[in-house]
DSSP file (Angstrom, degrees, kcal/mol; ACC not computed):
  #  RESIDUE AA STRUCTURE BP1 BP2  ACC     N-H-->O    O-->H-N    N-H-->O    O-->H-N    TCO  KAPPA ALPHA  PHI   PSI    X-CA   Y-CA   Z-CA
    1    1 A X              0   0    0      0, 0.0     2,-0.6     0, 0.0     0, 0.0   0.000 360.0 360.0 360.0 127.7    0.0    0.0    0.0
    2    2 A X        -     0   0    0      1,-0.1     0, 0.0     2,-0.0     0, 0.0  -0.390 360.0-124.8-115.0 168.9    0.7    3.0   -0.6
    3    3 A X    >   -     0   0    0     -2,-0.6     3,-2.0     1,-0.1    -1,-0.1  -0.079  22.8-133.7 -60.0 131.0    2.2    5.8    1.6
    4    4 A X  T 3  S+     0   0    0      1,-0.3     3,-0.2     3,-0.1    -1,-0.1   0.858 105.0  53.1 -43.2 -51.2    0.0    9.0    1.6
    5    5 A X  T >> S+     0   0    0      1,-0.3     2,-1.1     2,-0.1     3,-0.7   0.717  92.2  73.2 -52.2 -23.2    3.2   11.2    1.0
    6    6 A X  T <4 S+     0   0    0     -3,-2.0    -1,-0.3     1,-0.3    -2,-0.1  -0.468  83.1  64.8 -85.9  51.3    4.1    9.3   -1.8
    7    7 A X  T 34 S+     0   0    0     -2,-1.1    -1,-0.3    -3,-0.2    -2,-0.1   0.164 101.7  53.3-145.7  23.6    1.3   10.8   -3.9
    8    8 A X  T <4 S+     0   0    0     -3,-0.7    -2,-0.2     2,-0.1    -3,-0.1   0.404  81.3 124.3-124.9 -42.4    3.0   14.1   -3.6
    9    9 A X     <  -     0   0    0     -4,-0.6     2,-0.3     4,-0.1     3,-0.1   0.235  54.2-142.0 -18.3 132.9    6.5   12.9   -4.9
   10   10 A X     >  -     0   0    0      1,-0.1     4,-1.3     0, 0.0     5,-0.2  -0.686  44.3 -95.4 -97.1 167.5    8.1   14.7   -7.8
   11   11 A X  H  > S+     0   0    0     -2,-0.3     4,-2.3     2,-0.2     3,-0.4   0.959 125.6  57.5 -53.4 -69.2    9.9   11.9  -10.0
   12   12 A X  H >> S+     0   0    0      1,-0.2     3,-1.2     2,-0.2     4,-0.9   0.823 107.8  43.9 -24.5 -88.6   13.2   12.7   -8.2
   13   13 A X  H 3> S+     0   0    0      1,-0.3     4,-2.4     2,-0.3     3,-0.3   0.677 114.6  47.9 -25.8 -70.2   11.9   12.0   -4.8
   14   14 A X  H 3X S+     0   0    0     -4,-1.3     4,-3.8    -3,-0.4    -1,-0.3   0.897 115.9  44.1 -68.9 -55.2   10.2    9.1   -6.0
   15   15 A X  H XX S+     0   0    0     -4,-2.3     4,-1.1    -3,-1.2     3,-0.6   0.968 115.7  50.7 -63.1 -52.7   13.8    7.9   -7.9
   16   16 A X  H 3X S+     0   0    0     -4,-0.9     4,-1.3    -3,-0.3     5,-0.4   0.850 115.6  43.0 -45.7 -43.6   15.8    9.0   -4.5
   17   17 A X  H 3< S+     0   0    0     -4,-2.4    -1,-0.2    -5,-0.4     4,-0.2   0.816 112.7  52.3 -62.9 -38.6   13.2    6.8   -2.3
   18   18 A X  H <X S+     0   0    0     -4,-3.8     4,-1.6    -3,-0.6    -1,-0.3   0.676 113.7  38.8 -75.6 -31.5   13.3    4.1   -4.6
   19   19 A X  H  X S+     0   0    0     -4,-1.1     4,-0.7     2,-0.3    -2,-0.2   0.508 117.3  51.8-114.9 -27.3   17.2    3.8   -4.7
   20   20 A X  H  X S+     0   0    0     -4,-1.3     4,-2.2    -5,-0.2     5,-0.3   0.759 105.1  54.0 -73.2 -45.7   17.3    4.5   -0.8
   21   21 A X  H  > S+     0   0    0     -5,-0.4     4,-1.7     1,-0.3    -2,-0.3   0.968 115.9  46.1 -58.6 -53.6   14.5    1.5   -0.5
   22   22 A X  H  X S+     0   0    0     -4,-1.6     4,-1.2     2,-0.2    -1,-0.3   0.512 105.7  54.6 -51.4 -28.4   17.5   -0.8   -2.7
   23   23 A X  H  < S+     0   0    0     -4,-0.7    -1,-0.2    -3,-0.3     5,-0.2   0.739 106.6  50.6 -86.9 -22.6   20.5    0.1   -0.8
   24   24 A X  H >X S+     0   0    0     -4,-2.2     4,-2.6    -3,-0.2     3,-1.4   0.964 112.7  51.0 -73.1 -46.9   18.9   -1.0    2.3
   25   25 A X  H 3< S+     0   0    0     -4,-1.7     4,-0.3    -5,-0.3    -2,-0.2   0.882 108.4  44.6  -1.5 -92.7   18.0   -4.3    0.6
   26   26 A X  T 3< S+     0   0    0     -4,-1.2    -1,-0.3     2,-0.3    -2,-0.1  -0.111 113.9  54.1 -81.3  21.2   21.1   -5.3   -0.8
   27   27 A X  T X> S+     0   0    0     -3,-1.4     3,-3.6     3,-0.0     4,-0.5   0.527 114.6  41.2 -98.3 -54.4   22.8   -4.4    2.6
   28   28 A X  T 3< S+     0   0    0     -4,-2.6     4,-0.5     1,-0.4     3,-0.4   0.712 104.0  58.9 -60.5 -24.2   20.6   -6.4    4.3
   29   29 A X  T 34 S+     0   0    0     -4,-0.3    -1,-0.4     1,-0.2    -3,-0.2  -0.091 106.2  56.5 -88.4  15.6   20.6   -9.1    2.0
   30   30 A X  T <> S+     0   0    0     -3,-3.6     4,-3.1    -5,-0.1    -1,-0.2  -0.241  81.8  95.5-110.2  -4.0   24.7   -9.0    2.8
   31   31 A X  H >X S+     0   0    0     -4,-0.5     4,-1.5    -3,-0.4     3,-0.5   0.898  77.1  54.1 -67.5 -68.0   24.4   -9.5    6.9
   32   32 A X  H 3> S+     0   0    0     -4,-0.5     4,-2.4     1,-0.2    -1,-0.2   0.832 114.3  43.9 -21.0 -49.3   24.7  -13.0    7.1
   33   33 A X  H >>>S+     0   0    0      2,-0.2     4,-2.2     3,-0.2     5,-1.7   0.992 112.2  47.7 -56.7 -57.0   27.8  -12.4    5.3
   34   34 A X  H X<5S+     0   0    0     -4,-3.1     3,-0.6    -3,-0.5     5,-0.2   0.986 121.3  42.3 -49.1 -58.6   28.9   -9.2    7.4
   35   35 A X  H 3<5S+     0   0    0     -4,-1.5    -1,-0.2     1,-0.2    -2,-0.2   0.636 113.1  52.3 -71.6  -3.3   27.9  -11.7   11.0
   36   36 A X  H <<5S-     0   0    0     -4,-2.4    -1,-0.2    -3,-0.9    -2,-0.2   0.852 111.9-133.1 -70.9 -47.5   29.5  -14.5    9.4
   37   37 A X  T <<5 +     0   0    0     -4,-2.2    -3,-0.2    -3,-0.6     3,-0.1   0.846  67.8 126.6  78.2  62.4   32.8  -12.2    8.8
   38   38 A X  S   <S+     0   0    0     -5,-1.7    58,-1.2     1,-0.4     2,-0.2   0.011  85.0   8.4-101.6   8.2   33.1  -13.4    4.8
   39   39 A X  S    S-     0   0    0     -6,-0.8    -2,-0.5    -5,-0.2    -1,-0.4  -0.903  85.0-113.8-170.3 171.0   33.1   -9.9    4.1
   40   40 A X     >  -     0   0    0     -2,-0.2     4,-1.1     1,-0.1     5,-0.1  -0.666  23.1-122.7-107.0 157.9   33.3   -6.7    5.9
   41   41 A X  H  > S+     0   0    0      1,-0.2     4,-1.9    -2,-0.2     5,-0.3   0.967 114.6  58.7 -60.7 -38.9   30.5   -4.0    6.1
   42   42 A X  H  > S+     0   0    0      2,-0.2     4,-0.8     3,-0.1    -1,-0.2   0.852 101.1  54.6 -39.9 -41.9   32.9   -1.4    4.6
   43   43 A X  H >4 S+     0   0    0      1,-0.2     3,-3.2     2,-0.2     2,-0.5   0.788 114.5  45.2 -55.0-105.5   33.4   -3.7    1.3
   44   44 A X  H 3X S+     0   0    0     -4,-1.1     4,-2.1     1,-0.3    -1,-0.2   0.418 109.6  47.9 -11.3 -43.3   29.7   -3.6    1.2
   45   45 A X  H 3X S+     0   0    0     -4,-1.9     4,-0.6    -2,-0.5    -1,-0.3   0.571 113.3  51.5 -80.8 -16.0   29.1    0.1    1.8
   46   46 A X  H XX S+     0   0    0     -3,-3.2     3,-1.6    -4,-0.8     4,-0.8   0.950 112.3  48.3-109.1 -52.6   31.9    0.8   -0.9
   47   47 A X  H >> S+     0   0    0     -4,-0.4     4,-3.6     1,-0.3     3,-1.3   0.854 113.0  45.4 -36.1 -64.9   30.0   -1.7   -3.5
   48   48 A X  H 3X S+     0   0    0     -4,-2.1     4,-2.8     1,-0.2     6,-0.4   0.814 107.3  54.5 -55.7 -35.1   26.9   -0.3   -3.1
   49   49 A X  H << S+     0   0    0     -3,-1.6    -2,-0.3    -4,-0.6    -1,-0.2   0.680 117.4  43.4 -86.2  -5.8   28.2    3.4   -3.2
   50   50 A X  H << S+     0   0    0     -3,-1.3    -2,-0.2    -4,-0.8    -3,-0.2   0.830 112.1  51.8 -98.8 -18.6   29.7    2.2   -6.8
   51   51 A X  H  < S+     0   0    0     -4,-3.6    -2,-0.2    -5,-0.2    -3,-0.1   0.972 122.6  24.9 -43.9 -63.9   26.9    0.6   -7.6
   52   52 A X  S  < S-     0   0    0     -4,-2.8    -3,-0.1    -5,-0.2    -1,-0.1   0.641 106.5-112.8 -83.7 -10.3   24.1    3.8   -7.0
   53   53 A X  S    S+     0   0    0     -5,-0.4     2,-0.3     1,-0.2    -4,-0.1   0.885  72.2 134.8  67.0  40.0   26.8    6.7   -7.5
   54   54 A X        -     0   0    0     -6,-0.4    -1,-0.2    -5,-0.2     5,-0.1  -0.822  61.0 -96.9-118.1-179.0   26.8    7.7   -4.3
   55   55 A X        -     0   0    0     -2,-0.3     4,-0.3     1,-0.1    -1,-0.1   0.029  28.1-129.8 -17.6 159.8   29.5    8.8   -1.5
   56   56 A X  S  > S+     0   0    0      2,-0.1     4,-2.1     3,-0.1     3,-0.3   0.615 110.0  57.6 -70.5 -22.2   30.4    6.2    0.8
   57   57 A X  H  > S+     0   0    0      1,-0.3     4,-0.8     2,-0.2     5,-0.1   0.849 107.3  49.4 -72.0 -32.1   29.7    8.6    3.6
   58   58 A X  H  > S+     0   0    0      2,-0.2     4,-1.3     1,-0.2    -1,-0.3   0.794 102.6  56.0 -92.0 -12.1   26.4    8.9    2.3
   59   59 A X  H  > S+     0   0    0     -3,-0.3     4,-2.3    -4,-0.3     3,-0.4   0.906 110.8  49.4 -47.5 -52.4   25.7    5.2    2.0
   60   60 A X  H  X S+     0   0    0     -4,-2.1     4,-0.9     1,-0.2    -2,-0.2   0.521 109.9  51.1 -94.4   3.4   26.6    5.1    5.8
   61   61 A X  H  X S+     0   0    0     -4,-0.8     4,-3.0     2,-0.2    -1,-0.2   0.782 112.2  43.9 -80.3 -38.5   24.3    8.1    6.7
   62   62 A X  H  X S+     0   0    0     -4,-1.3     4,-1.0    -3,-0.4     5,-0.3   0.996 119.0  45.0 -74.3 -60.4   21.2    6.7    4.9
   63   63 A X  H  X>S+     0   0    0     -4,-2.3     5,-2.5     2,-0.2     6,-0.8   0.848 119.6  44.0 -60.7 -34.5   22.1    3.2    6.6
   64   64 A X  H ><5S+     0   0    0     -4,-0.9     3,-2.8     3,-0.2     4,-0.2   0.985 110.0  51.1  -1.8 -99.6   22.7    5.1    9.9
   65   65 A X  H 3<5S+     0   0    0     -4,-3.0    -2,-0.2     1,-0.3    -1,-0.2   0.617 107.7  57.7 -42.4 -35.0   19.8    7.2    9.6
   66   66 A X  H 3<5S-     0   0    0     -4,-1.0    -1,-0.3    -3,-0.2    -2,-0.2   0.534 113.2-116.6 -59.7 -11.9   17.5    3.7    8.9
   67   67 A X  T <<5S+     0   0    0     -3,-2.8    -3,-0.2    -4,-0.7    -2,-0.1   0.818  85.7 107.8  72.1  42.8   18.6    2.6   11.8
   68   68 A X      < +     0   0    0     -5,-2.5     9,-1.1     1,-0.3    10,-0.6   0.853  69.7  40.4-109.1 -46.6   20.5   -0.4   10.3
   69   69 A X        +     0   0    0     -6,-0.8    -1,-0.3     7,-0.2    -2,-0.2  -0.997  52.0 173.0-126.0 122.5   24.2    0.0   10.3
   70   70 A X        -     0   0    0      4,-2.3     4,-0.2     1,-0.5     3,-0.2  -0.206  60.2 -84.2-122.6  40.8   25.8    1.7   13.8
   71   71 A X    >   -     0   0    0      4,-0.2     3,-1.8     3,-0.2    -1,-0.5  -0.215  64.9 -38.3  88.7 173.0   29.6    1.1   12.8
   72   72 A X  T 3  S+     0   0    0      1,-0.4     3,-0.4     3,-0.1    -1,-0.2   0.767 132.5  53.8 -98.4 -56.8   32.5   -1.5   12.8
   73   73 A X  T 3  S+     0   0    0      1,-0.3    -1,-0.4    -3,-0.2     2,-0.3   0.602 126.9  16.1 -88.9   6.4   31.4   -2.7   16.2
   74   74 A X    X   +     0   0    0     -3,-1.8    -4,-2.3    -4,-0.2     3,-0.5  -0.789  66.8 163.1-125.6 113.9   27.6   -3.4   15.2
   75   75 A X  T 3  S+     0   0    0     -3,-0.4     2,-0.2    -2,-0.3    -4,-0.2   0.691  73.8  41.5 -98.7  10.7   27.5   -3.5   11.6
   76   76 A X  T 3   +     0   0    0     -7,-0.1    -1,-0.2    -6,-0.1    -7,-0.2  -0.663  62.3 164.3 -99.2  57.7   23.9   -5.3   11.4
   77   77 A X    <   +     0   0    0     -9,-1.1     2,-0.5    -3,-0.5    -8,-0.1   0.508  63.9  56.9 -79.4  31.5   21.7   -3.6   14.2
   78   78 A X  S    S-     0   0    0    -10,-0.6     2,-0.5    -2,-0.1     3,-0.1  -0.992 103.9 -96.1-136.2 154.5   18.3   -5.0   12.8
   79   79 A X        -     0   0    0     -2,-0.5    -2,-0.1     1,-0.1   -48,-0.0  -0.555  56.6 -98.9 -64.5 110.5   17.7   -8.8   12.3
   80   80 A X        -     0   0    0     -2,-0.5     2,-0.2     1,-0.1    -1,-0.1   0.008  39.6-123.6 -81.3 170.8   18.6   -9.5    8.7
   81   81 A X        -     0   0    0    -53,-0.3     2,-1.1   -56,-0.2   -50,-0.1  -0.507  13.0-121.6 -91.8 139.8   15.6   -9.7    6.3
   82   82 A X        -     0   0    0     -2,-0.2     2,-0.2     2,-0.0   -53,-0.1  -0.803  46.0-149.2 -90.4 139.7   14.9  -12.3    4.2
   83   83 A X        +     0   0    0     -2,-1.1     4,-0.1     2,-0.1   -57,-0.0  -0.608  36.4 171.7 -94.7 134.7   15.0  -10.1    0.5
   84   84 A X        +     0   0    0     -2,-0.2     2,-0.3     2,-0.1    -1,-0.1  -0.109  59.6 107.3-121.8  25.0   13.1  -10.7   -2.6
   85   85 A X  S    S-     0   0    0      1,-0.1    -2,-0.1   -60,-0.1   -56,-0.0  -0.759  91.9 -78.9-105.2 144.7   14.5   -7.5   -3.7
   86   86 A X        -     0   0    0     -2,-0.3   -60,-0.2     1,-0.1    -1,-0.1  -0.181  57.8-160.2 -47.9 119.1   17.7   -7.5   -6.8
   87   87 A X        -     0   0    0      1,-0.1     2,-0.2    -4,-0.1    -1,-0.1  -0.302  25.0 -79.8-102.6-171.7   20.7   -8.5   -4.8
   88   88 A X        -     0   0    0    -59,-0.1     2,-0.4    -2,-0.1    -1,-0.1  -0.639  55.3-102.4 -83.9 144.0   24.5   -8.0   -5.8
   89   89 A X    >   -     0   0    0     -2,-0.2     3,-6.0     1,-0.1     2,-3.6  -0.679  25.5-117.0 -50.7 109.2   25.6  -10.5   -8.2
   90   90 A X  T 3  S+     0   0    0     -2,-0.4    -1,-0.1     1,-0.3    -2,-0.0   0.372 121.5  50.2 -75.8  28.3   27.9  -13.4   -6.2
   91   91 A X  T 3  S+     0   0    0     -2,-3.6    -1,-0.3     3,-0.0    -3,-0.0   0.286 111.0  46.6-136.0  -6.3   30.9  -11.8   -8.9
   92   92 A X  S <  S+     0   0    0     -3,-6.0     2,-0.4     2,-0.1    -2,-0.2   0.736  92.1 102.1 -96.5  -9.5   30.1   -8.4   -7.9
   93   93 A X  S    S-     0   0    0     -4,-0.5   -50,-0.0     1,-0.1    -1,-0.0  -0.540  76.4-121.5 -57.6 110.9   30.1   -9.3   -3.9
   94   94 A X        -     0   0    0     -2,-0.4     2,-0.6     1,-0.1    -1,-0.1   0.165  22.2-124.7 -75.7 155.6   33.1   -8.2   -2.5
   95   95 A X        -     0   0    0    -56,-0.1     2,-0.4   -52,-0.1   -56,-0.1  -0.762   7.9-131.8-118.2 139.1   35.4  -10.5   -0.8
   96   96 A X        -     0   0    0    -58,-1.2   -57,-0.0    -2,-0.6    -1,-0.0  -0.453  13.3-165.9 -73.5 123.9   36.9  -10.4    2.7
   97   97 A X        +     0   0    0     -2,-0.4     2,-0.7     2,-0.0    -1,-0.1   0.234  46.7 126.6 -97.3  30.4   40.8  -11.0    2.9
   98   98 A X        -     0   0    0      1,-0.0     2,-0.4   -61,-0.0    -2,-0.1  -0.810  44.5-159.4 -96.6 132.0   40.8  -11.5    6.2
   99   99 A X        -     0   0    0     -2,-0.7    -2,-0.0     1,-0.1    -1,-0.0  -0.839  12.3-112.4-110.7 117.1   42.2  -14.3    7.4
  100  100 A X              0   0    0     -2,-0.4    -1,-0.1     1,-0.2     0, 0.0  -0.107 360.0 360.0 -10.0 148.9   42.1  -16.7   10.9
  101  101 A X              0   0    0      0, 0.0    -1,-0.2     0, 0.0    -2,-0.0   0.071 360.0 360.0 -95.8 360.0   44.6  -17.0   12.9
């Protein structure tokens, strides 16, 4: 359904909202990975900002501001979602080089 403000949207808004609603997705649809530690959030955050053309700093404000990602030491704070939404391609997902010890 949709939101009452969203019948007020100029096409921008609507393209900003829509592309905000997708980066939260595909983030989320990367936690396992991020709580697993087979990749790091930063890798993610940097994928996504070449992916949408935006900052990284502004990737980690919108996820911030959702209340989603609160920094290195929780980089998942919501329970991830299962996503029906277009996810990153497993040859565009970035890969952790971090190794055991």
């Amino acid at each position: 359904m949709m939101d009452r403000s969203q019948l007020y949207e100029t096409p921008d808004e609507k393209k900003r909202r829509e592309r905000n609603e997708n980066i939260v997705r595909e983030y989320m649809s990367c936690s396992p990975d991020i709580l697993e530690g087979f990749v790091t959030p930063g890798k993610v955050i940097r994928r996504l900002h070449e992916k949408y053309g935006m900052t990284i700093y502004g990737v980690t404000c919108l996820l911030k501001r959702k209340g989603i990602y609160k920094g290195a030491q929780n980089p998942v704070a919501r329970k991830p979602l299962k996503v029906e939404a277009p996810e990153l391609k497993s040859s565009e997902l970035p890969v952790s080089t971090h190794t055991e010890n």
